[in-house]
C-alpha positions as CSV (number, residue, x, y, z in Angstrom):
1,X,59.7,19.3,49.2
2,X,59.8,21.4,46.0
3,X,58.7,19.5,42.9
4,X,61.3,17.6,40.6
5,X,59.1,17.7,37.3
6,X,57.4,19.7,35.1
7,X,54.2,18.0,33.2
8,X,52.6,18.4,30.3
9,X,50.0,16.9,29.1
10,X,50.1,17.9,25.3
11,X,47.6,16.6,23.1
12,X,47.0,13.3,25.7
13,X,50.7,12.6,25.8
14,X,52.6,13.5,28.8
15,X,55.8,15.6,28.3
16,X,58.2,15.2,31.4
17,X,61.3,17.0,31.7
18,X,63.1,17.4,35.2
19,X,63.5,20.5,37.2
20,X,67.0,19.1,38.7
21,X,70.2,18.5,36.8
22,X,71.5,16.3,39.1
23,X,68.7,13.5,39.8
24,X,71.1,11.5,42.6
25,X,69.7,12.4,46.0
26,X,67.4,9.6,47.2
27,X,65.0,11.8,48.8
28,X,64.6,13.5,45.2
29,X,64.1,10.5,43.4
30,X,61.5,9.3,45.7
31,X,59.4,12.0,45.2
32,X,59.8,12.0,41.2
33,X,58.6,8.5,41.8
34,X,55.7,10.0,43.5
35,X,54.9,13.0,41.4
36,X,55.4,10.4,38.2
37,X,52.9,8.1,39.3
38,X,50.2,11.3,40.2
39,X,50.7,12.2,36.4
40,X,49.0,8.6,35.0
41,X,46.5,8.2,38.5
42,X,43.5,7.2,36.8
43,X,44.3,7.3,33.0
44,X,43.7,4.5,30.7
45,X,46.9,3.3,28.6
46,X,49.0,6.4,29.2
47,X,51.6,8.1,26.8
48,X,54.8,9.5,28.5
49,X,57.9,11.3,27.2
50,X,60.1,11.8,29.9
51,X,62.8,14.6,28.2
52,X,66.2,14.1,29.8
53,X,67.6,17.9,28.2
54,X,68.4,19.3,31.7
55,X,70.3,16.3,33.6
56,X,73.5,16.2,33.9
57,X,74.1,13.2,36.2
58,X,71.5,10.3,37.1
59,X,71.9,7.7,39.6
60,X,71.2,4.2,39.9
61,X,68.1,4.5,41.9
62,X,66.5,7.0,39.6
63,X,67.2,4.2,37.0
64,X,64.8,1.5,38.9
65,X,62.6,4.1,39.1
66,X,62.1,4.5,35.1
67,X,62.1,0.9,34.8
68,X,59.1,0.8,37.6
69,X,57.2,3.3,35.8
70,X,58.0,1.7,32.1
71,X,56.6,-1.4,33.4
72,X,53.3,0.4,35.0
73,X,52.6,2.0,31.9
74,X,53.1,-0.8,29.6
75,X,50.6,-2.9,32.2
76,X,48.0,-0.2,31.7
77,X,48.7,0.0,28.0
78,X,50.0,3.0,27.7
79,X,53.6,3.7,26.2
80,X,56.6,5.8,27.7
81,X,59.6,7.0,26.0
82,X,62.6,8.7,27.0
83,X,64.2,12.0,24.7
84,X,67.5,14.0,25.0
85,X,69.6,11.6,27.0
86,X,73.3,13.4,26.7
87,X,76.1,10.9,25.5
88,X,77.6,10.2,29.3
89,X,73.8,9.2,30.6
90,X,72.8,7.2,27.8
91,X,76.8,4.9,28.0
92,X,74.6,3.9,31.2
93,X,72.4,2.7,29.3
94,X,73.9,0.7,27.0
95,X,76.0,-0.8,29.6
96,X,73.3,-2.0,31.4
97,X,71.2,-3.2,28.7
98,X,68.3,-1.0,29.3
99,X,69.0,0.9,26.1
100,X,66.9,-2.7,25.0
101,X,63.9,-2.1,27.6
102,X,63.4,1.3,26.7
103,X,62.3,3.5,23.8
104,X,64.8,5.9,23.3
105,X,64.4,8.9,20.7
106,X,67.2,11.9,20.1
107,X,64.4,14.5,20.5
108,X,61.2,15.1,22.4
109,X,59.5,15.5,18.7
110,X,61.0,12.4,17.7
111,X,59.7,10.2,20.4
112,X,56.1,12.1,19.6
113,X,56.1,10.8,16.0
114,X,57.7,7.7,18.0
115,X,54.4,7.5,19.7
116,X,51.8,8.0,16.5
């Protein structure tokens, strides 16, 4: 399987941004699950941005995902944000309320100063 992300570890933050602009096949988001959880293997309180500026459509299941990996992160006292989520995405958010669990910033360099 190809990957779904490209990493970037910038200064000890992570920078995320997916490969795909459709993240709805379950297959796919298993294995951003996977490569996710290989990015923060064996760091101490990580710092994630995952950039949404290339999807176009997200499912569901790639939703539970980001809340798994929220909740890992903030367990090992790191911090994760989310950047660039178009209008049409982020009404899923606010609709389900996780617009409230996460920490959303209008761009990547936002959500860095976000992190400071």
């Amino acid at each position: 399987m190809s990957k779904m992300l490209h990493v970037d570890n910038a200064g000890g933050v992570l920078e995320v941004s997916f490969l795909e602009k459709n993240i709805l096949d379950e297959s796919n988001i298993q294995q951003i699950g996977k490569e996710l959880n290989e990015s923060i293997e064996g760091k101490s309180s990580p710092s994630m941005i995952i950039d949404f500026g290339n999807v176009e459509h997200l499912s569901s299941a790639a939703l539970g995902i980001l809340i798994t990996m929220n909740s890992r992160i903030g367990d090992m006292g790191g911090k994760m944000c989310l950047s660039n989520i178009r209008p049409e995405i982020f009404e899923v958010f606010k609709i389900t309320k996780l617009d409230r669990i996460f920490n959303i910033h209008e761009t990547v360099k936002a959500a860095r100063e976000g992190m400071a």
